[in-house]
N, C-alpha and C positions, 0 to 999 in steps of 0.2 A: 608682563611684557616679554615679547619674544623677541630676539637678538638675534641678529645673525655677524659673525665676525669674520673678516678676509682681510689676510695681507699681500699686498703687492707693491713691487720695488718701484719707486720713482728715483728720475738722478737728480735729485735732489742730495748733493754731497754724501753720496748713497746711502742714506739714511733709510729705513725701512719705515712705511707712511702705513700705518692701520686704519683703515676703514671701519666703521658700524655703522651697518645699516639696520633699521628699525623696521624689522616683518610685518608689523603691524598695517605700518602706512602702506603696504602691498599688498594688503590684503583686503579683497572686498563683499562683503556678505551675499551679493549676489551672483558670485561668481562661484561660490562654494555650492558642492552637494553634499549634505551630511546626509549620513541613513540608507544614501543612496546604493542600487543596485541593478549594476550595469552588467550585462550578461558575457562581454568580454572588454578587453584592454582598449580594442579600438572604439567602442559605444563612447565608451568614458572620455576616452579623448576627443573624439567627437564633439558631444555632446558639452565639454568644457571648453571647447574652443568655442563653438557657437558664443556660451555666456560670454567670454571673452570680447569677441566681434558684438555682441550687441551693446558690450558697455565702453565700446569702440577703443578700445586696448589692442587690435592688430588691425591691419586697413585689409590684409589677402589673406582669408582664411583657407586656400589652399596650398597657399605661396609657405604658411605656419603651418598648417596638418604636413608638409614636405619638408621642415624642416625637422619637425618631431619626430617624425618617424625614422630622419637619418639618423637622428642625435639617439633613436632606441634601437636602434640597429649596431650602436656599436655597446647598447649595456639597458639593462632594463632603470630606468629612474624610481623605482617601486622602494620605497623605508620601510617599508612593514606595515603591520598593524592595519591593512587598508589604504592606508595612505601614500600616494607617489604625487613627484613634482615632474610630471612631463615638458620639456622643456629643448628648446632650441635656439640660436643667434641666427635672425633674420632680418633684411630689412621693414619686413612686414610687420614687427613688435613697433609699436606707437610710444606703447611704455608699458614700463612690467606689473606685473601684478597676477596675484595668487587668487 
């Protein structure tokens, strides 16, 4: 099971409130390219935004290709290994998922 952990303050008698959230439930096999190989950065993101919009997870995949690309303009989202989380706050996200 993969975890993801974040804290953030609520005033709630300013106690520090932890969050976990579960990567799992974000994650959806048809949204994933394992194996895959995409000839540059923007193919891939492209190309995952599409799965994205087809398994109707943003309503404007312009409106999200425009957000992404701010959000990589200020740092590459790239972990290594192959693997980046491209990603941006838009109102075009329906709801999240990897």
């Amino acid at each position: 099971m993969v975890l993801f952990y974040r804290a953030r303050w609520r005033d709630y008698k300013n106690e520090q409130v932890r969050i976990m959230m579960n990567l799992t439930t974000l994650t959806h096999r048809d949204a994933l390219c394992l194996n895959a190989r995409f000839t540059s950065r923007e193919e891939a993101i492209h190309v995952l935004t599409q799965r994205l919009a087809a398994l109707g997870k943003i309503s404007s995949t312009e409106q999200f290709l425009e957000e992404v690309y701010r959000r990589e303009s200020l740092g590459p989202t790239a972990l290594g290994e192959g693997l980046a989380v491209p990603h941006g706050k838009t109102a075009a996200v329906k709801e999240a998922a990897f």
